[in-house]
N, C-alpha and C positions, 0 to 999 in steps of 0.2 A: 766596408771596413777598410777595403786596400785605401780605398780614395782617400779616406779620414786622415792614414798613414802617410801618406805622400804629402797630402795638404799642412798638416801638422809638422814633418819635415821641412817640406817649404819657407814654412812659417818661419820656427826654429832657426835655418840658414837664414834667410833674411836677417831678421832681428839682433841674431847677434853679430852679423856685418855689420850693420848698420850703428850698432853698441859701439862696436872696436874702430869704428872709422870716427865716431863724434867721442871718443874718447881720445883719441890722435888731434882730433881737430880740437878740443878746449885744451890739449896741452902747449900744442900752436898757440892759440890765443893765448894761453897764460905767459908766455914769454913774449908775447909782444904787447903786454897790460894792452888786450881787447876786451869786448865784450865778452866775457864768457858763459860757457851752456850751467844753467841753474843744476847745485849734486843735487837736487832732489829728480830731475828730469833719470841724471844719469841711474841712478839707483831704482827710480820705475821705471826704464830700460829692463833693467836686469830682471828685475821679481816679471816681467811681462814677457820672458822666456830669455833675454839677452845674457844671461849672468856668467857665460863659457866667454862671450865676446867681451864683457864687461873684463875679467876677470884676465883673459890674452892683453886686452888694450892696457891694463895699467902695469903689467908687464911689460910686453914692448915699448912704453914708452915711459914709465917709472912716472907714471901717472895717478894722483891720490893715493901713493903706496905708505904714506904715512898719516892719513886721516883714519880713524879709529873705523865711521860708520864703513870706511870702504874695505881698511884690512882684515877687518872682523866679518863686515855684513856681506860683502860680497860671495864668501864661501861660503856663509852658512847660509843666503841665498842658493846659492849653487847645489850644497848638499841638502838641502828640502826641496828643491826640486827634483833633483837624483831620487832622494826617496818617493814622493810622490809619485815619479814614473814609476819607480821600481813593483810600489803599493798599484796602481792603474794595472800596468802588467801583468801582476802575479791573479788580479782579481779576474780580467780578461781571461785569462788561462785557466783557471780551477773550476 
C-alpha cells in the first residue's frame, strides 16, 4: 500500500511539472505565431492527474485564462479530482 502511495505521488509530481512547463512553452509559442501544443492535448493533461499544474501554468503565465473550456474546466477538473481522492480516502479508511 506504501509503494502504491509513493508511486501515485510520483506520478502526480511528474505530471503536473510536465503540465505547467508545456503550458509555458505553448505561451512561448503563441507569441512567436509557432506551432502550437493542440487545448485538447493540454486539457487531457489535466483530467490525466496534471490539473494543479495545468491550473499554476496559466497562472504564471496568463495562459488560456480567457478561453471558457480552460477558466471553467480546468477547476472543476481540479475539484473532481479533489473529490475523487477525498471519496478513495475516506473509502480506504472506514
Amino acid at each position: 500500500m506504501i509503494i502504491a502511495i509513493y508511486l501515485a505521488a510520483i506520478y502526480l509530481a511528474a505530471i503536473n511539472v510536465v503540465t505547467f512547463c508545456l503550458y509555458g512553452i505553448d505561451k512561448r509559442k503563441a507569441r512567436r505565431n509557432r506551432w502550437r501544443i493542440p487545448e485538447d492535448m493540454l486539457i487531457i493533461l489535466a483530467v490525466l492527474g496534471g490539473s494543479i499544474g495545468a491550473w499554476l501554468g496559466m497562472s504564471a503565465w496568463h495562459h488560456k485564462t480567457q478561453h471558457a473550456k480552460f477558466k471553467y474546466g480546468i477547476p472543476l477538473i481540479l475539484l473532481a479530482q479533489l473529490t475523487a481522492a477525498v471519496a478513495i480516502w475516506y473509502y480506504i479508511n472506514v
